[in-house]
N, C-alpha and C positions, 0 to 999 in steps of 0.2 A: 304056786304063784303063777298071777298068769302072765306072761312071757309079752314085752311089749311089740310092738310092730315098729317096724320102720319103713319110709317112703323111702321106695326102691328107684323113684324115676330122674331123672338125670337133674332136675331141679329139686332139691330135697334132701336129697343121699347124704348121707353123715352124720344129720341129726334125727333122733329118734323121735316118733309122732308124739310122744307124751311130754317132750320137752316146749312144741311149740305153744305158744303162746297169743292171743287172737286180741285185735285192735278194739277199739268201740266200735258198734254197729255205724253209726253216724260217719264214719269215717268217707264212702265212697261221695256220699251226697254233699261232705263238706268241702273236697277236691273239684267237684261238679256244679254246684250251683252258679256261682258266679257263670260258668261257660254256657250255663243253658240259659241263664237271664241275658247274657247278652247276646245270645244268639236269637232270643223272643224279641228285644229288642230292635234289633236290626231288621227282623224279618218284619216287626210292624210299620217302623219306619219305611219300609221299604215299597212295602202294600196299602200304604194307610186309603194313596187316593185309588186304587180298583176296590177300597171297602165302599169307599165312597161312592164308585160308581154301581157299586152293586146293588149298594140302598136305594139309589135311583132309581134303576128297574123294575121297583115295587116287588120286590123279594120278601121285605118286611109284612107287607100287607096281606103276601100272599098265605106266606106259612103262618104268622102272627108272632108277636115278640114274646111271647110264653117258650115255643117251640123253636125258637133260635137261640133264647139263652140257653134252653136243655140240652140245644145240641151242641153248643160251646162248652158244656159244663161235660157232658160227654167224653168231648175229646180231650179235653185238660186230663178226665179222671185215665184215661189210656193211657197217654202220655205219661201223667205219676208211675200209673199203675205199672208200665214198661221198665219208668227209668229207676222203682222202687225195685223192679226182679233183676235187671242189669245190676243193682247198685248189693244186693243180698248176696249172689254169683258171686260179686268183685270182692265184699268183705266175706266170704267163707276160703280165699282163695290168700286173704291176706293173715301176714302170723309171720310174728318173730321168737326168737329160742337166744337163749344167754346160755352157752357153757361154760368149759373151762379156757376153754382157747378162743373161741372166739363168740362176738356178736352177730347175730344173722336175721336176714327179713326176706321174707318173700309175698310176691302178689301176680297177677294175673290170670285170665279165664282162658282164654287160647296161645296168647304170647305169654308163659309162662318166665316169671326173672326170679331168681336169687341174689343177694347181697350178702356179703358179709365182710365184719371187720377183725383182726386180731385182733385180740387185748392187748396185746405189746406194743400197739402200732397205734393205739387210742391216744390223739393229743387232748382230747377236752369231750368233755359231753354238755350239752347246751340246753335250755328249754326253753322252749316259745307256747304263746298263747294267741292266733290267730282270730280275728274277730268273731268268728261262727264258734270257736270253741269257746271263747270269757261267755258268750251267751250260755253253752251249755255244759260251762264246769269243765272242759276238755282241753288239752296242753299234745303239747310234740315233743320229742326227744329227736334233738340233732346230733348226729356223734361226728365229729374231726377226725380223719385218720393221717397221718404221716405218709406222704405219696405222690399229694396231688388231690386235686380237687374233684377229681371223677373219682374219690376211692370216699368220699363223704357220702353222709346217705340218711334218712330221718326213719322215726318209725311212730306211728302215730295215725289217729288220734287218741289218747288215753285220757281215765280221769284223773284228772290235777292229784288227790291223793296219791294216786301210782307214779305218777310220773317221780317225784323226789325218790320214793323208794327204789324205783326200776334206776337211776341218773346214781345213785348210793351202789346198789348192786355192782352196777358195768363197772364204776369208779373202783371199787375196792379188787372186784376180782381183777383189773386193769393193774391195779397194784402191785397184785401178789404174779401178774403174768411179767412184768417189768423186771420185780425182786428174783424173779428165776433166770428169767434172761440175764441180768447180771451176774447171778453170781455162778451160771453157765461159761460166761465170757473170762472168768479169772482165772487165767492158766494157774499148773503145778508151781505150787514154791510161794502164792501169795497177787496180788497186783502190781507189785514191780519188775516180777521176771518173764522176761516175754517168753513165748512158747515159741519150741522150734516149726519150723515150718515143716508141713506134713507130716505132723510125731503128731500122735494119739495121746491126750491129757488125761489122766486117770480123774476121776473128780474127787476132791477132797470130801471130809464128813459133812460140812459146812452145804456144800454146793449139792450134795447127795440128800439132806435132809430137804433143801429148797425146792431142787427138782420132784424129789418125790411126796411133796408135801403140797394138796390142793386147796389147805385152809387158803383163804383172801388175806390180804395184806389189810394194818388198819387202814380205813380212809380216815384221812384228815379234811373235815371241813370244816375248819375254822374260820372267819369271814371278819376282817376290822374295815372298818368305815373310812375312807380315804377323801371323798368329796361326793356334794350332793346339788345337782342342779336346781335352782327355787322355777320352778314355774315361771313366775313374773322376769325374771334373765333370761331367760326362753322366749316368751312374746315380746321381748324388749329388744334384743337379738336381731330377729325376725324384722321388726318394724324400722330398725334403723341400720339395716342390711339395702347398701344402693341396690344393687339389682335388685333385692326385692320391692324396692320404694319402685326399679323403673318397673319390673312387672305387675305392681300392684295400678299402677297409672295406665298401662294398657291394657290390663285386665276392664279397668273400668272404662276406659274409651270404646272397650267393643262391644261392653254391656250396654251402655247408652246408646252408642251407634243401632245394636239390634232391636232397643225398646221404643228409641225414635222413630226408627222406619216401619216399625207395625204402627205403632198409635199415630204416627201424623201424614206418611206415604201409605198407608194403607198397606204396608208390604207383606206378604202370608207368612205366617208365623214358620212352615217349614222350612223357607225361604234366609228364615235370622236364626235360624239354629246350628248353622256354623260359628257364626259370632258368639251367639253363646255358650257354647261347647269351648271354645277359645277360651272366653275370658273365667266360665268356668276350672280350666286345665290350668288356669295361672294360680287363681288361690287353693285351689286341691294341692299344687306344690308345697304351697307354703303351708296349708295344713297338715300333710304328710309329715315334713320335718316336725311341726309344734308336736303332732301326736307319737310318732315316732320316739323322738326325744323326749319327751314326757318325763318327768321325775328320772332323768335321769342319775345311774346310783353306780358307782364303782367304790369296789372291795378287793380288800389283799385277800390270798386263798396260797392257801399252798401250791398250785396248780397254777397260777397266775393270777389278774387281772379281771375280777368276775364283776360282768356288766349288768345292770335290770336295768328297762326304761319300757314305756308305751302307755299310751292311752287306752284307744280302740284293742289293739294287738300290743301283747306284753313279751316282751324274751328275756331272756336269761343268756347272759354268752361269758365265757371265759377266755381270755383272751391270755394263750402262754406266751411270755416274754421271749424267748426264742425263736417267734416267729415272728417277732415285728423285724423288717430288714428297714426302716425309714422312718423317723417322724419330721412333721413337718407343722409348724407353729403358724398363723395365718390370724391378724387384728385386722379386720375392715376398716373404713376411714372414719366413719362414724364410731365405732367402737373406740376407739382412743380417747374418746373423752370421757366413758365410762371406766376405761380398765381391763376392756373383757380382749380374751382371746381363747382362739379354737386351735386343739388337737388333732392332728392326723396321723395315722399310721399305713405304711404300708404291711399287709399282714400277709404270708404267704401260706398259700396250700384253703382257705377259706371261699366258701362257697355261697356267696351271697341269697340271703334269701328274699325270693319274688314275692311271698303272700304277704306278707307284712311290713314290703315296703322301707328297712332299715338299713341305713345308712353302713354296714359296720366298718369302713374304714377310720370312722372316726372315736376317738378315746374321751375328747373331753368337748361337747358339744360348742360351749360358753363358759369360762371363766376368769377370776380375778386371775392376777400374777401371781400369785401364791398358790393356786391351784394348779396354773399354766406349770409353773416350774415344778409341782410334786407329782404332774403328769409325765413330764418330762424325765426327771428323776429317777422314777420306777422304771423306766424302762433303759434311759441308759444315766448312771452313776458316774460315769466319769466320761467326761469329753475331752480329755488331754490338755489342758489349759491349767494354767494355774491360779486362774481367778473368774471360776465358772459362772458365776451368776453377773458378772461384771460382760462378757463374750457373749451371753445369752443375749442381754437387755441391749446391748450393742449391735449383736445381730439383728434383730426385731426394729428397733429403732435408729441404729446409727448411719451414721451418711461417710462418704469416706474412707481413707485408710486408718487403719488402726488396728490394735490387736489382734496383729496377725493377718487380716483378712487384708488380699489384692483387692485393688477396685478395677474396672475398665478405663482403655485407656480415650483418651479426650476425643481421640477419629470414631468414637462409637457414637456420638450423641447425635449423627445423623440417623441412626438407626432403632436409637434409644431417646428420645429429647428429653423423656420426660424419668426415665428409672438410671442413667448409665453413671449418675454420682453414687447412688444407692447398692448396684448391682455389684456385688465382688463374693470371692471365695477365700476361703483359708484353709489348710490342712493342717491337724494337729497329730500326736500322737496316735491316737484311736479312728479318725470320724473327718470325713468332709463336712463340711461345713458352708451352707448356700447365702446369701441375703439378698432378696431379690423385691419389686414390688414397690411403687408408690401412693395408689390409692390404697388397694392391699397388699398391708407387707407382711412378707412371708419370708422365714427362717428354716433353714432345711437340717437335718443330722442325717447322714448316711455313712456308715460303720464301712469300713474298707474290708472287713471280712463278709460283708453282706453284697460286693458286687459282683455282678456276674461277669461285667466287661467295662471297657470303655473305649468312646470312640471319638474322631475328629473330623468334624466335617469343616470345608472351608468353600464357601459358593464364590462365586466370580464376582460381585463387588465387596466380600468380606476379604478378598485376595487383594483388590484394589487398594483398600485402606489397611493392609496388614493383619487381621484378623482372624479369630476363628474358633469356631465353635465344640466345647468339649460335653460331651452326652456320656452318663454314668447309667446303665443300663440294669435294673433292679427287677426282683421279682413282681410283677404285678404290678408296676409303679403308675400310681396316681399321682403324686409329690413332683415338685419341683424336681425334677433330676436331671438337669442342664445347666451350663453357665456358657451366656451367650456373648460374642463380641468382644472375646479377649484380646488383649496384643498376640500374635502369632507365636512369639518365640517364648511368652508365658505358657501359653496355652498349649505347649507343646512340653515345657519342662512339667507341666502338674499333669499332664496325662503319663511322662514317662515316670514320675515319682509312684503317683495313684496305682498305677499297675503292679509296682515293684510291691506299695506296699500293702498290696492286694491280697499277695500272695504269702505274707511273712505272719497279717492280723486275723486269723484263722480262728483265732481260739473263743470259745462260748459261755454265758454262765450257764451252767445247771437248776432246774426244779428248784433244788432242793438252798441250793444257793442262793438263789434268788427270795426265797422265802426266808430265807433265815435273815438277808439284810431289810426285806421288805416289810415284814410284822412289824421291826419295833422303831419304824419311820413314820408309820402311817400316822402318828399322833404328835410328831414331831413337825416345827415352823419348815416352813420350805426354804426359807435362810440360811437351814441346821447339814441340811442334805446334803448339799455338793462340798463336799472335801477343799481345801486348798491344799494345790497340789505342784509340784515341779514337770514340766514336759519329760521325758527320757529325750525325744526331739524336737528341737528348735522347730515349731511351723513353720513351714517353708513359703517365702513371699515372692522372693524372685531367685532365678537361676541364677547357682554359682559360678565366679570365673574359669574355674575350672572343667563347669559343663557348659560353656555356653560356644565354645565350638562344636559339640556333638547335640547342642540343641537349634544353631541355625542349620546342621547340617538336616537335622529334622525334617525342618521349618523345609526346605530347598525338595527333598523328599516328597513330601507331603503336596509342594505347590507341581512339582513336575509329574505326579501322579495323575494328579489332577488335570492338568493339560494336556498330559497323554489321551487322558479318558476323551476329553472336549475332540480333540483333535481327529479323534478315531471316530 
């Protein structure tokens, strides 16, 4: 037998050369063209009028226009011919390998890189179709690792056939790397007896078959249908989105402005092509999001939350419920008379991606209240309330105090004229809770085991009128995560509460957890979903008598802090 070889060199080492694995040929040129178009671009724009003055000089006359386009054609065919042997280099240079332990990719011709991911550490593997690749049958596999966002990484280009199969592979052997680690983790005597510290655990049969056994675990991809965006709620959206109405209204003032001054000032058309690169830039926005969102399609999955949408560029993303630390519910003003509203999440550890231009913060682009709230649902099941779908619609909509939620107090509406009836918080058993927003209003959730901190700022005329500002500090946070212009000695008792019980709501649902209550909802009314329930605690609306000397002593803290700083 013959004996395989292995890459000895510092990038390589560990996996054997028969294991790796090689991308589509297409792969370098589909990273590169965009940059060399607009790098021709620019450089034409750049030169156009010394072309012009060249042709003046009678250049054309001299050589004759046979022998100038040959020599344009010339150098285009070098140029290919160069960026076609750079681009062969680059993909003989690229190649990824699936073992047992881990996934790996490597690439480079002088700066050589490796990547790799554990299996253990795989939150999701994702698949996208960028627009070079729908053109030629080619897709990308993203993989999510547990870590941080420099520990993700893509491997691609492939064809679309391979790609499900190689996203099946990683998933399964991911699996069965998971099922060992765990039953690695389960000390002598079972899962309820802890192992003594620095004693050596013999492994039981159970855990001795797991570890020494590298079949894959089954994958489960089972996928039910949870809601499906119509196209036409999408351009409907779009269209009765005020910023977009005011960017669609300047979009066209600068197109006009540029075609008026060529046709009636006479003005050179290089001259109006900032304007229209402007007003260009305004509906390239808005078609971004149309194509982007596209058929937008969320499915329950074992694994979480599995997304597809795009036009132009198509992705596939799985979105694990354990990594959303935030959502945040948002109706624009115009949308209220249709019904619709938009989903956000704060997703941690998630690496946005630049070629195809998607949004992924967001879960549910546009939909009815029954979609909004089974958005909602899936991610978090209980909100500590006892009459969850009543706290929601209140949130969203209501003005006021009322269940549960503080409002601001009356000395804010200098600061606030138009939201400070609107703006309040509540804390419930589980979940802060935001309401903010008068043209667009927006609902927040932020789980108290998902904060990192909290802070209180108080500026010198929020000091004047009593005031002050409490900042909940999140992974990654795009959402609402502030509530501004509180009474001081509120906003001093819910930052002392928040913190405490920051540190008590710790606890997470599991994969597997999650999938067992998420399957058999998805076909169920979104009225069915939120449980009614008793608090374990009263939300908290204002400071007890009991704390409300250790909370102005706070409050007194917090302002001579402050005026030390000033002072100094």
């Amino acid at each position: 037998m013959r004996q395989q070889t292995t890459d000895q060199t510092a990038v390589g080492s560990g996996v054997e050369e028969s294991q790796w694995r090689r991308v589509h040929p297409v792969t370098p040129l589909a990273r590169t063209w965009a940059v060399f178009a607009a790098f021709l671009a620019f450089i034409t724009y750049q030169n156009i009028q010394i072309l012009h003055e060249i042709a003046d000089t009678g250049v054309v006359e001299f050589f004759g226009l046979k022998w100038i386009f040959i020599g344009i054609f010339v150098v285009i065919l070098l140029i290919i011919l160069i960026a076609g042997f750079l681009s062969w280099l680059s993909w003989r240079r690229m190649a990824y390998a699936v073992t047992d332990e881990a996934v790996f990719y490597r690439e480079g011709i002088l700066n050589r890189v490796q990547r790799h991911a554990r299996l253990s550490r795989i939150q999701a593997v994702n698949i996208s179709h960028p627009l070079i690749g729908r053109i030629f049958g080619l897709g990308r596999i993203d993989i999510e690792v547990a870590g941080g966002v420099d520990s993700n990484f893509k491997i691609g280009l492939l064809k679309t056939d391979d790609l499900e199969a190689l996203r099946r592979e990683i998933m399964m052997k991911s699996a069965g790397a998971k099922r060992e680690a765990a039953a690695i983790s389960i000390p002598e005597g079972g899962a309820g007896t802890p192992a003594t510290p620095g004693a050596t655990t013999p492994a039981t049969s159970d855990q001795a078959t797991a570890t020494t056994s590298k079949v894959p675990a089954e994958f489960d991809d089972r996928a039910r249908l949870i809601f499906k965006v119509p196209p036409m709620r999408l351009l409907g959206s779009l269209v009765t989105n005020i910023g977009q109405i005011l960017g669609f209204l300047f979009a066209f003032i600068m197109a006009s402005l540029a075609v008026g001054s060529m046709a009636l000032l006479g003005a050179p058309g290089t001259a109006m092509l900032p304007l229209l690169f402007s007003a260009v830039a305004m509906f390239g926005w808005a078609w971004s999001q149309f194509s982007g969102n596209y058929n937008f399609t969320a499915y329950v999955t074992p694994d979480g939350i599995r997304v597809t949408s795009g036009l132009t560029a198509t992705r596939a993303q799985t979105i694990a419920p354990n990594r959303i630390h935030g959502v945040t519910v948002r109706q624009p003003f115009l949308w209220r008379y249709f019904g619709w509203f938009k989903v956000e999440i704060i997703q941690a550890g998630f690496v946005s991606n630049a070629e195809d231009k998607v949004d992924h913060s967001i879960l549910l682009p546009v939909g009815t209240r029954d979609e909004m709230l089974q958005a909602l649902w899936m991610v978090y099941p209980d909100l500590g309330v006892d009459r969850p779908i009543d706290v929601i619609n209140f949130g969203i909509e209501g003005e006021g105090a009322g269940f549960g939620f503080t409002t601001n107090p009356e000395q804010s509406k200098l600061f606030d004229p138009l939201v400070w009836r609107r703006r309040a918080i509540a804390l419930t058993d589980v979940a802060i809770l935001i309401r903010d927003g008068r043209l667009t209003r927006t609902f927040t959730v932020l789980p108290y085991g998902r904060l990192q901190s909290t802070k209180l700022i108080q500026g010198p005329w929020d000091r004047k009128r009593d005031l002050v500002n409490v900042t909940f500090n999140m992974v990654q946070a795009r959402t609402n995560n502030a509530i501004l212009h509180l009474d001081a000695q509120q906003g001093v008792a819910i930052h002392k509460e928040v913190s405490r019980l920051a540190l008590l709501k710790r606890s997470k649902e599991s994969p597997s957890e999650w999938a067992k209550r998420a399957f058999p909802a998805a076909d169920r009314e979104a009225g069915e979903l939120f449980q009614e329930r008793v608090p374990k605690e009263a939300p908290m609306t204002v400071a007890d008598d009991s704390q409300a000397s250790d909370t102005q002593a706070q409050v007194s803290q917090v302002r001579g802090a402050q005026e030390s700083g000033e002072n100094k």
